[in-house]
Structure formats: C-alpha cells, structure tokens
MDTraj code that builds the backbone (N, CA, C; nanometers):
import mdtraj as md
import numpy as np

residues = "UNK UNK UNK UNK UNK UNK UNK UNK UNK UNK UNK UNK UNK UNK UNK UNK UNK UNK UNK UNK UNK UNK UNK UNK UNK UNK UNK UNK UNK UNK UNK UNK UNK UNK UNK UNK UNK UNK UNK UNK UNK UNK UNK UNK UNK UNK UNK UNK UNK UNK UNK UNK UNK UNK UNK UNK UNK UNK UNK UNK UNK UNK UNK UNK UNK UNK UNK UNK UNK UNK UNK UNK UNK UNK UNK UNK UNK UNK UNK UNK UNK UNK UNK UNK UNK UNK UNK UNK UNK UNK UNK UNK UNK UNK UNK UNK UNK UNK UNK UNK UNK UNK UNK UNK UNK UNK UNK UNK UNK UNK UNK UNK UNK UNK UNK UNK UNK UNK UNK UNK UNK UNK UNK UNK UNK UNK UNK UNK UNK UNK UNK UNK UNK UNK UNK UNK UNK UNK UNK UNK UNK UNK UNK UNK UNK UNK UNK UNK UNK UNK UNK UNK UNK UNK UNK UNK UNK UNK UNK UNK UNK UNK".split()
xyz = np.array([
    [2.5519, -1.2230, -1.6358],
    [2.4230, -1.1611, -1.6583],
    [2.4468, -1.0241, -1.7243],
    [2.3437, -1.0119, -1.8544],
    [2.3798, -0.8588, -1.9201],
    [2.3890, -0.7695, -1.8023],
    [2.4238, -0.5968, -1.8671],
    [2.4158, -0.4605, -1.7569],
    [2.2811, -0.4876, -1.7584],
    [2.1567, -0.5376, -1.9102],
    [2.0777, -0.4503, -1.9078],
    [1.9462, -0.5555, -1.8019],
    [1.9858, -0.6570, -1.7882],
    [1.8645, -0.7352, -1.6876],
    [1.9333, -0.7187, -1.5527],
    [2.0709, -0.6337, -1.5310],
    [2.0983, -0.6280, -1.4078],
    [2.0229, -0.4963, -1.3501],
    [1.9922, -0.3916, -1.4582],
    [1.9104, -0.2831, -1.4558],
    [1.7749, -0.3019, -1.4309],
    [1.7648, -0.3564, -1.5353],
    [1.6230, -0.3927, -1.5528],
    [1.5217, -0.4238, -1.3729],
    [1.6134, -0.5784, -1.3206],
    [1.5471, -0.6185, -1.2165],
    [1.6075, -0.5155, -1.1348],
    [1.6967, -0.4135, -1.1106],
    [1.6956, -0.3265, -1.0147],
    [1.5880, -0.2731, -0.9984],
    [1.5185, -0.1996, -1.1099],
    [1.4349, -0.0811, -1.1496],
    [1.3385, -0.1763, -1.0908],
    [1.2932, -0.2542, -1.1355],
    [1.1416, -0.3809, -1.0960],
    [1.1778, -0.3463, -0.9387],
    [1.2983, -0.4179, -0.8732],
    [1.2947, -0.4547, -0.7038],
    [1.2450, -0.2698, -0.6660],
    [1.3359, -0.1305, -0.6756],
    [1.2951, -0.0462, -0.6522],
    [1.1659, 0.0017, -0.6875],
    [1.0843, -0.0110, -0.8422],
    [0.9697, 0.0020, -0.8456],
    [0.8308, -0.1180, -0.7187],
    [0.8605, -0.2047, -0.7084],
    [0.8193, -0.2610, -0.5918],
    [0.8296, -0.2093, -0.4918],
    [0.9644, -0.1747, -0.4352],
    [0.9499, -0.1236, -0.2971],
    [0.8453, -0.0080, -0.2725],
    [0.8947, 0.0815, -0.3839],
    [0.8411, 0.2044, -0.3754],
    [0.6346, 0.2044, -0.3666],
    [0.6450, 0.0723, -0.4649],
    [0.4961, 0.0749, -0.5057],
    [0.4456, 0.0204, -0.3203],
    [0.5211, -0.0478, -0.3152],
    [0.4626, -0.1168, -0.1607],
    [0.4639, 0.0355, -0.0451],
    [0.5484, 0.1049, -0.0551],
    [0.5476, 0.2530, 0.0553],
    [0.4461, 0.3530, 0.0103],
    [0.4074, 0.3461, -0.1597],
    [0.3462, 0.4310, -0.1674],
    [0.1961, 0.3754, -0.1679],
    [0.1799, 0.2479, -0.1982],
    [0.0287, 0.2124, -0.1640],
    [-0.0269, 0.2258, 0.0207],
    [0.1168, 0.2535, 0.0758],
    [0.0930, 0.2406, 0.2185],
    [0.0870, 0.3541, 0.2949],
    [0.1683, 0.4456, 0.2122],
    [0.1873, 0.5862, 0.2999],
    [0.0623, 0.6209, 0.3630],
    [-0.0662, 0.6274, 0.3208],
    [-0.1944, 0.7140, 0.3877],
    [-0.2488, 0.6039, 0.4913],
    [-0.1861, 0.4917, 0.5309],
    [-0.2206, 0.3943, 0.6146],
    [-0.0970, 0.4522, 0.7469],
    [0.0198, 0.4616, 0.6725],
    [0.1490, 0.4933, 0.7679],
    [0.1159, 0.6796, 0.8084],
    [0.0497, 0.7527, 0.7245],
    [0.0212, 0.8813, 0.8201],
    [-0.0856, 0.8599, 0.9202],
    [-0.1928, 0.7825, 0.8876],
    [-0.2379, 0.7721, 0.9814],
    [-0.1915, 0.7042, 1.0851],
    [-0.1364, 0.6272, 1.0905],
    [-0.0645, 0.5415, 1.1835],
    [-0.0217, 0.6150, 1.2810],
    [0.1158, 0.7624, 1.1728],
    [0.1813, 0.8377, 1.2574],
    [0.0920, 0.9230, 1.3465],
    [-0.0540, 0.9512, 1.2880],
    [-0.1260, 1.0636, 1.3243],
    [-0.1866, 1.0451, 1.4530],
    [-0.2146, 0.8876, 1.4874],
    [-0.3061, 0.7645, 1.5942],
    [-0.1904, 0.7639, 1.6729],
    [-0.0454, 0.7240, 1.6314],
    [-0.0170, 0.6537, 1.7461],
    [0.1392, 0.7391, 1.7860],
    [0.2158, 0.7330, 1.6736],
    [0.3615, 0.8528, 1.7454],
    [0.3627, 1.0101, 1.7255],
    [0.2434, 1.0292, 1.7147],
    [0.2712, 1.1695, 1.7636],
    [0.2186, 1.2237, 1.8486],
    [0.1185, 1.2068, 1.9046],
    [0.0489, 1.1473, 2.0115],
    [0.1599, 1.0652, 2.1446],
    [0.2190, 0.9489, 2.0971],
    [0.3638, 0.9346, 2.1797],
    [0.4364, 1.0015, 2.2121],
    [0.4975, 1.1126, 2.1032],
    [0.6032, 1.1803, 2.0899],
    [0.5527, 1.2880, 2.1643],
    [0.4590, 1.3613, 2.1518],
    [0.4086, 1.4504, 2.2288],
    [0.4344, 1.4174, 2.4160],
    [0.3658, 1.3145, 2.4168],
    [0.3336, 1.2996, 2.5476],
    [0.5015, 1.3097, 2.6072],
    [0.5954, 1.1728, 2.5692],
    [0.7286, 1.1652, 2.5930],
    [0.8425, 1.2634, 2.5152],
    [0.8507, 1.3102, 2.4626],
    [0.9340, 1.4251, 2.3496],
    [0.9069, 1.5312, 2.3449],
    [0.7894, 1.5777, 2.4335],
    [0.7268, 1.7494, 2.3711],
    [0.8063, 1.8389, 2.2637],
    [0.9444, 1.8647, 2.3253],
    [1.0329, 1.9737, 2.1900],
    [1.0198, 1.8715, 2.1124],
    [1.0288, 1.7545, 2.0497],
    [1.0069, 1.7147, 1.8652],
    [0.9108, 1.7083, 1.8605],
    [0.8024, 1.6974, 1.8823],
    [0.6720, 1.7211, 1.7788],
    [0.6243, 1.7673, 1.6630],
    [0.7083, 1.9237, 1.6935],
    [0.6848, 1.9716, 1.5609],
    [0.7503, 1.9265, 1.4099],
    [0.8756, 1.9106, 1.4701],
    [1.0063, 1.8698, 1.3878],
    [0.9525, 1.7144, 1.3300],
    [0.8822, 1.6589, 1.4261],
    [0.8296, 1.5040, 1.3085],
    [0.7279, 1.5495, 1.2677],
    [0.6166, 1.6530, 1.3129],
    [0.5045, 1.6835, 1.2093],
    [0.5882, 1.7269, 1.0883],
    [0.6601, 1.8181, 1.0794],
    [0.6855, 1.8369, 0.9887],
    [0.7463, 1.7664, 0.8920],
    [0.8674, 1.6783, 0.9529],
    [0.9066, 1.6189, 0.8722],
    [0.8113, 1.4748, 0.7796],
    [0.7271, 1.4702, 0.8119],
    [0.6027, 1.3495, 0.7928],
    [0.5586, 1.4765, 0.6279],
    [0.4674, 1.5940, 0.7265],
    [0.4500, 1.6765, 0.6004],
    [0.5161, 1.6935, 0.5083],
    [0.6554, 1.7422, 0.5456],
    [0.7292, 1.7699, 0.3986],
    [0.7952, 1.6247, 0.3091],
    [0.7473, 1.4711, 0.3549],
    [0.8386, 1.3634, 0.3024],
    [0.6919, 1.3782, 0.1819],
    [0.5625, 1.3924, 0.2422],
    [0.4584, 1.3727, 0.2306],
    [0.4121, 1.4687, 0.0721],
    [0.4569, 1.6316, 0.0952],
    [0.4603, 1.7240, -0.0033],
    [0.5506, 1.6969, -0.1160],
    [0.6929, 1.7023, -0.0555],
    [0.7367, 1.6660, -0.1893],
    [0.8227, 1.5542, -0.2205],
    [0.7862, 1.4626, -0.1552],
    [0.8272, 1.3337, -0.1780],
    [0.7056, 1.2487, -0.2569],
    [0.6174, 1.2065, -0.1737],
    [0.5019, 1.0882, -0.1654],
    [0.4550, 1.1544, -0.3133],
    [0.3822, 1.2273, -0.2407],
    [0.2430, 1.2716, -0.3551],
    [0.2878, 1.2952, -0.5166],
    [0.4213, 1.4208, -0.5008],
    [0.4910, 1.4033, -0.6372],
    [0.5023, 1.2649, -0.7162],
    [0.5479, 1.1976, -0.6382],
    [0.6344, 1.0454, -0.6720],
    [0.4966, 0.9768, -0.6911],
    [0.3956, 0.9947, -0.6181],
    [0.2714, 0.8837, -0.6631],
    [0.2111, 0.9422, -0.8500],
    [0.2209, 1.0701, -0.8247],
    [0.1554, 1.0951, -0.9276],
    [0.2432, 1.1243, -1.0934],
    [0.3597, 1.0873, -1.0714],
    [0.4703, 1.0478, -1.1719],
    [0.4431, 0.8933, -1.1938],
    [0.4346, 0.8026, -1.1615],
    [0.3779, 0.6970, -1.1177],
    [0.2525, 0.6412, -1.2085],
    [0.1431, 0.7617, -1.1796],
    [0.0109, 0.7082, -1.2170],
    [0.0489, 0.7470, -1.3320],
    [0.1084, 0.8841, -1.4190],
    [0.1280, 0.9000, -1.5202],
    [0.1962, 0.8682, -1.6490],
    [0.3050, 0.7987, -1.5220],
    [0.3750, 0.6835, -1.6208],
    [0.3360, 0.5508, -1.6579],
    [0.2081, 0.4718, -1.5683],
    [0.1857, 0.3795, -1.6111],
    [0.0700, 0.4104, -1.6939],
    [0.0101, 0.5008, -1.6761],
    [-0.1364, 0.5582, -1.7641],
    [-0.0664, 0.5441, -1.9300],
    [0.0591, 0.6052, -1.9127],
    [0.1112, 0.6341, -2.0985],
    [0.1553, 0.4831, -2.1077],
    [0.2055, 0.4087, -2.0146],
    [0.2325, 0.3183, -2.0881],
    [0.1377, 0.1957, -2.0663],
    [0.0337, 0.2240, -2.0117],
    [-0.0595, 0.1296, -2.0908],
    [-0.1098, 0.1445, -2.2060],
    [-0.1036, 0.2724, -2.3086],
    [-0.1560, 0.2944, -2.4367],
    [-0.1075, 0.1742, -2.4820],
    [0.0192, 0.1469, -2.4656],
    [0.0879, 0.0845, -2.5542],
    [0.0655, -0.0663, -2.5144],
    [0.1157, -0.1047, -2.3793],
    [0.1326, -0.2507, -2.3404],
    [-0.0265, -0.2594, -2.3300],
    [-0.0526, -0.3946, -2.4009],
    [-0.1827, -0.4452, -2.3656],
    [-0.1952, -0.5927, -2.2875],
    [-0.1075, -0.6412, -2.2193],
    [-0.0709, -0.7348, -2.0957],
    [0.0358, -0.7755, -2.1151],
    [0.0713, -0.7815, -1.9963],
    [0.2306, -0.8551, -1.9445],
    [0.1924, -0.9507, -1.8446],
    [0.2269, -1.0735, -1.8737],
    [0.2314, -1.2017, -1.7940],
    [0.3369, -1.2795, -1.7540],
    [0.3428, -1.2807, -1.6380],
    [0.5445, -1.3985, -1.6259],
    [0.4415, -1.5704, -1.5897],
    [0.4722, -1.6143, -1.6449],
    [0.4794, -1.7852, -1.6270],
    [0.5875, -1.8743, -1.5368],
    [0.5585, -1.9025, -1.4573],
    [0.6511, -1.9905, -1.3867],
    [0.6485, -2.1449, -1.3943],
    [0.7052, -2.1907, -1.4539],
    [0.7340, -2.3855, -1.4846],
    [0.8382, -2.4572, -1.4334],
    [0.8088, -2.5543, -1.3164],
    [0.8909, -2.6278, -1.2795],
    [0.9667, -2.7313, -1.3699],
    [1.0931, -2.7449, -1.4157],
    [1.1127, -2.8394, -1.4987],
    [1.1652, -2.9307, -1.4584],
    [1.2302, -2.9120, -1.3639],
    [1.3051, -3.0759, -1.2521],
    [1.2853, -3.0180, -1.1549],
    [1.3253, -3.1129, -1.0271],
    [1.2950, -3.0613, -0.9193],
    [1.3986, -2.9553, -0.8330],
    [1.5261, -2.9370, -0.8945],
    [1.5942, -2.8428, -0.8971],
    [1.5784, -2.7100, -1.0061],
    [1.4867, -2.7040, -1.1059],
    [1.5006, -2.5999, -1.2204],
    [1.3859, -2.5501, -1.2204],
    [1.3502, -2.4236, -1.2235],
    [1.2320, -2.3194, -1.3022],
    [1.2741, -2.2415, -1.3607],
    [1.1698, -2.2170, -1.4784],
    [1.1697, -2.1653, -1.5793],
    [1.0349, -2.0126, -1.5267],
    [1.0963, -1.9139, -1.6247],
    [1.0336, -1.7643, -1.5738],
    [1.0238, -1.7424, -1.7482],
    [0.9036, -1.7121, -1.8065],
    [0.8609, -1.6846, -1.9255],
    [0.7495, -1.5574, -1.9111],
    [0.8430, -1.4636, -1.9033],
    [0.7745, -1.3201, -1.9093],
    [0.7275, -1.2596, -2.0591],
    [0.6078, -1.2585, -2.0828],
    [0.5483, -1.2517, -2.1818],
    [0.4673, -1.1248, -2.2160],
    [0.5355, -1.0157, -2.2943],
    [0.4418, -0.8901, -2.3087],
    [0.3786, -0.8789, -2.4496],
    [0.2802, -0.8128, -2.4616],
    [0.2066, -0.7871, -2.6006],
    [0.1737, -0.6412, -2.5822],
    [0.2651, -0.5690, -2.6916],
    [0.2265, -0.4214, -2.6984],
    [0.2430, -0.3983, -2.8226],
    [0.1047, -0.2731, -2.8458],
    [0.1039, -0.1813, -2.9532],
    [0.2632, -0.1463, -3.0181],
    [0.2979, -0.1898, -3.0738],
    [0.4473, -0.0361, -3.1654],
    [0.3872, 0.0450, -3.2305],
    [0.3044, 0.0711, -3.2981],
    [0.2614, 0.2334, -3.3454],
    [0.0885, 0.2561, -3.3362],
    [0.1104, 0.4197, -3.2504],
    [-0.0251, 0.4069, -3.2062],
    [-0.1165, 0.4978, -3.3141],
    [-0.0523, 0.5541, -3.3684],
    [-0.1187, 0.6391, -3.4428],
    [-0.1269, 0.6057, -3.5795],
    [-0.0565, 0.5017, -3.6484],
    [-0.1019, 0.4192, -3.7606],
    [-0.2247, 0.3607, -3.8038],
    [-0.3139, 0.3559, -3.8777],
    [-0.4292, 0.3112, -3.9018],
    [-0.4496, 0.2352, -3.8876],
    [-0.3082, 0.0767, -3.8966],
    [-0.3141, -0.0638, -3.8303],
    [-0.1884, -0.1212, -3.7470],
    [-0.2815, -0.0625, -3.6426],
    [-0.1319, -0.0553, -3.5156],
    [-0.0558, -0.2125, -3.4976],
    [-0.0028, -0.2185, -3.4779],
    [0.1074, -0.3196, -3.4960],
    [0.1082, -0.3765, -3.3432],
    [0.0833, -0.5138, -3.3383],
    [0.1090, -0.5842, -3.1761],
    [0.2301, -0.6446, -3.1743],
    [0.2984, -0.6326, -3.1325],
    [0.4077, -0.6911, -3.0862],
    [0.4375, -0.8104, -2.9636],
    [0.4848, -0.8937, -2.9598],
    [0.4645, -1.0175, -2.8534],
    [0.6220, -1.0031, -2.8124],
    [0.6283, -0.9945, -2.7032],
    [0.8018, -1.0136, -2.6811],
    [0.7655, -1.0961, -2.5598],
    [0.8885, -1.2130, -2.5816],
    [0.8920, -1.3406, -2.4997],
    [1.0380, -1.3208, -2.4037],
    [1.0522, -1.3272, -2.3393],
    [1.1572, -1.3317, -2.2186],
    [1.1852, -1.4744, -2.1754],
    [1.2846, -1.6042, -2.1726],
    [1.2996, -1.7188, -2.0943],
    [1.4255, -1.7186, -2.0351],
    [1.3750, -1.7399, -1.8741],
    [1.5316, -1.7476, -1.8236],
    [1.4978, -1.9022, -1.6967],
    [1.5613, -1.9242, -1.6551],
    [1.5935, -1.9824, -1.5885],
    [1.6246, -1.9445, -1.4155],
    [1.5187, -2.0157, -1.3111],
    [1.5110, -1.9029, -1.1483],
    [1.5728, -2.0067, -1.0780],
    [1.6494, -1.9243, -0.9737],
    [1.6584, -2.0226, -0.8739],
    [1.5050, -2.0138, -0.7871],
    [1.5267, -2.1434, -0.6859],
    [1.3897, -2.1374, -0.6217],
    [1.3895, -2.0782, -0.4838],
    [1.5200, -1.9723, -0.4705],
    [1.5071, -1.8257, -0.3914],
    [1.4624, -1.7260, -0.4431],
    [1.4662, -1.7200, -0.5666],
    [1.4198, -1.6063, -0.6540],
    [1.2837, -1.5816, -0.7111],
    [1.2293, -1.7374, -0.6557],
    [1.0859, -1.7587, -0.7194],
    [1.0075, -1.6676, -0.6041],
    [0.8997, -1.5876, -0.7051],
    [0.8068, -1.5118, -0.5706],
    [0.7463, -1.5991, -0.4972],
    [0.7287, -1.5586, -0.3653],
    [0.6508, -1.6323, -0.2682],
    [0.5063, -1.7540, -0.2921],
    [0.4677, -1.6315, -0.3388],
    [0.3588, -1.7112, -0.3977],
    [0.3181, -1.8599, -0.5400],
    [0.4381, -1.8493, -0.5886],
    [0.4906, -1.9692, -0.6490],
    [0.5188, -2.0315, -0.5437],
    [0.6340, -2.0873, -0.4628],
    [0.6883, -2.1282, -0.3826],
    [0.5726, -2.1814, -0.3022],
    [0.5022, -2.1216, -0.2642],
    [0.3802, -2.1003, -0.1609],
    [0.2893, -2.2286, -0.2586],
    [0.2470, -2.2047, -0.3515],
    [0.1253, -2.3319, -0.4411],
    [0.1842, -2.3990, -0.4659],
    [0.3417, -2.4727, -0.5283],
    [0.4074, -2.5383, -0.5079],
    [0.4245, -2.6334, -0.3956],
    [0.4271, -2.5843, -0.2883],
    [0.4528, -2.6509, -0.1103],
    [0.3110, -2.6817, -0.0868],
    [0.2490, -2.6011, -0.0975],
    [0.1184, -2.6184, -0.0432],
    [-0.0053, -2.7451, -0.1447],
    [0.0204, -2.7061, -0.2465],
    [-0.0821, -2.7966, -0.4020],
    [-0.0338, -2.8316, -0.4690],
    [0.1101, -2.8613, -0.4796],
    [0.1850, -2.9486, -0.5406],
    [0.1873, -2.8753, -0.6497],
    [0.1857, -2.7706, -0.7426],
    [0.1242, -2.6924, -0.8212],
    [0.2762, -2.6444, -0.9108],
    [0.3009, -2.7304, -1.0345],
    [0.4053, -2.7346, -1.1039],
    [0.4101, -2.6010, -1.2295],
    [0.3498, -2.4835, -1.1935],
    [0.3058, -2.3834, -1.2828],
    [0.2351, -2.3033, -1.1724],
    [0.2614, -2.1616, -1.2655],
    [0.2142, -2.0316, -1.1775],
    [0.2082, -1.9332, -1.2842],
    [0.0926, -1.8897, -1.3427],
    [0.1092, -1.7630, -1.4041],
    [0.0548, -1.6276, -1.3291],
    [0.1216, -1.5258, -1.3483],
    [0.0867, -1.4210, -1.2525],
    [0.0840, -1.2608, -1.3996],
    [-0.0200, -1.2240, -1.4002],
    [-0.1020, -1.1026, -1.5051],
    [-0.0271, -0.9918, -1.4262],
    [0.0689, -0.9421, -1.4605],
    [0.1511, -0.8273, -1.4117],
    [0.0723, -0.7033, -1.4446],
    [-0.0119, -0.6382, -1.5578],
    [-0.0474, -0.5644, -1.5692],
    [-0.1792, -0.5577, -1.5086],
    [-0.2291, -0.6439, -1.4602],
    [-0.3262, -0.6486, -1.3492],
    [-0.3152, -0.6394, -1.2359],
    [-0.1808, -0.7022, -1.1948],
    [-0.1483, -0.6463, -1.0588],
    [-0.1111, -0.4682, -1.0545],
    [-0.0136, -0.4442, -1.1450],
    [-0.0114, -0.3097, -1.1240],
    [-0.1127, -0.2363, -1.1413],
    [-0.2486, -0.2203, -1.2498],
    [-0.3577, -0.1418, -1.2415],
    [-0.4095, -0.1811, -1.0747],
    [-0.3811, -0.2620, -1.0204],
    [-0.4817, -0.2669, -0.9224],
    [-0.4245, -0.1495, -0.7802],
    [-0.2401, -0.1656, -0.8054],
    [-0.1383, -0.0632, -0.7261],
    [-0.2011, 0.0258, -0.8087],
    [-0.2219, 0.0737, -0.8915],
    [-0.2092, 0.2014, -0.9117],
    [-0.3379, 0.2467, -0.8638],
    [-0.4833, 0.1932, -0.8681],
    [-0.5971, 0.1948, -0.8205],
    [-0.6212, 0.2187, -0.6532],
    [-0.5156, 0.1396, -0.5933],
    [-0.5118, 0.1484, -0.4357],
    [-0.3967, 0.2850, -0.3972],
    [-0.3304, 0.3330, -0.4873],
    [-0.2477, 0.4611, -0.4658],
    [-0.3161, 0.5582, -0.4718],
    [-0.4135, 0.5620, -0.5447],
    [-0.5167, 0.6839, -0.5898],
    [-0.6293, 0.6667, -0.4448],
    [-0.6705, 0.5896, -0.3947],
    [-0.7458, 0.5822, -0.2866],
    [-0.7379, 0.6207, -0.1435],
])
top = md.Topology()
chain = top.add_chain()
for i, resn in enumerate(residues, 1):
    res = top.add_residue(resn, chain, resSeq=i)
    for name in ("N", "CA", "C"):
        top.add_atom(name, md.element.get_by_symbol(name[0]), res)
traj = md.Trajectory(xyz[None], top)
C-alpha cells in the first residue's frame, strides 16, 4: 500500500475520532458537570478543583481551538469540493469494491471554473467495510451502499457549532 493512502486513511481514522469527541464534548461537559464532579466532590473533596480545571483548560485550549480550525477548514474547502461520495459494491461473496468519488472546482477565480471528477477504486475487506454497509447487507440483502461524505460532514460540522 502507497505512504500516501497509508496517510491519507490515518488522517480520515484521526479526523473521525476527533470529529466524534468534538461533536460530543458539550454532551461530555455536561455529563462531567451532572455527574463526576458532583462525585468527585462528595468522595475526593482535594481534586475538585484540579478536574474543574483540568475539563476547563482541555476545553480552552484544546476543544474550542480545534473545533474552530475544523469549521474553517472545511468552510475553505468546500469552495472547492462540490461532493464526495464512496460507493460500496459487492462483487463476489468474498470481494468489495470502495469507489470514492469527488467533484471539485480547480480554479475558483477563473471566469470558467473548471470541475474536476477524481475517481478512487480499491478493493475492502469486509472488516473494513463501515458498519453500516455490513449492517444493509446482513440485514436487506443489499449488494450496494452509497454514502454522500460531504453531507455527512456538513451535518458534523453543523452539530459542532450547536
């Protein structure tokens, strides 16, 4: 496998994680705010402060920075990408196929901006297939799965801002 799809799906698995902690963080302060510090207090009195704080400061200059690098990076690069779609096709009952499909602007400030289509085909194992393939597959017999990536992420980036 190239360096650069060994990069590539790093950056994707870490941009996921991150997108999943940061759509969650204001669910997880409150959490902390309802239920362990409130614990910690009652059983811990000396840390209290030391996890308020540390909650605050992951919160100051961790979270909020990092969300809003985030919104700004996908804001610029939607000028450009105008959808990204992965396709999933069963081709035997051992083989799928992953056909990640983007269409973006190359020049924005040209009078006739230029679309570009870039096609991606590789070949998944069916550990690697997301759940939710796997899932309509088992469940509806369902030999295809397309999933609108740039719809899922406007919608993370929509629930980060909330």
């Amino acid at each position: 496998m190239p360096y650069t799809q060994i990069i590539s799906k790093a950056l994707a698995l870490g941009a996921l994680a991150f997108s999943a902690i940061a759509t969650f963080w204001v669910k997880i302060l409150d959490w902390a705010k309802d239920s362990l510090f409130p614990w910690i207090e009652k059983n811990l009195p000396t840390l209290i402060d030391l996890v308020q704080d540390a909650f605050t400061w992951v919160d100051a200059k961790v979270m909020v920075p990092t969300r809003q690098i985030v919104k700004r990076a996908w804001s610029s690069l939607r000028k450009h990408l105008l959808k990204m779609a992965v396709y999933f096709e069963r081709q035997s009952p051992s083989e799928w196929i992953r056909r990640m499909t983007s269409w973006a602007i190359e020049v924005l400030n040209s009078a006739e901006p230029k679309v570009k289509k870039i096609e991606v085909v590789e070949e998944v194992n069916w550990d690697d297939l997301p759940q939710e393939v796997r899932k309509s597959w088992m469940k509806n017999n369902e030999s295809s799965h397309e999933l609108d990536i740039t719809e899922v992420r406007d919608q993370q980036i929509t629930e980060m801002s909330n």
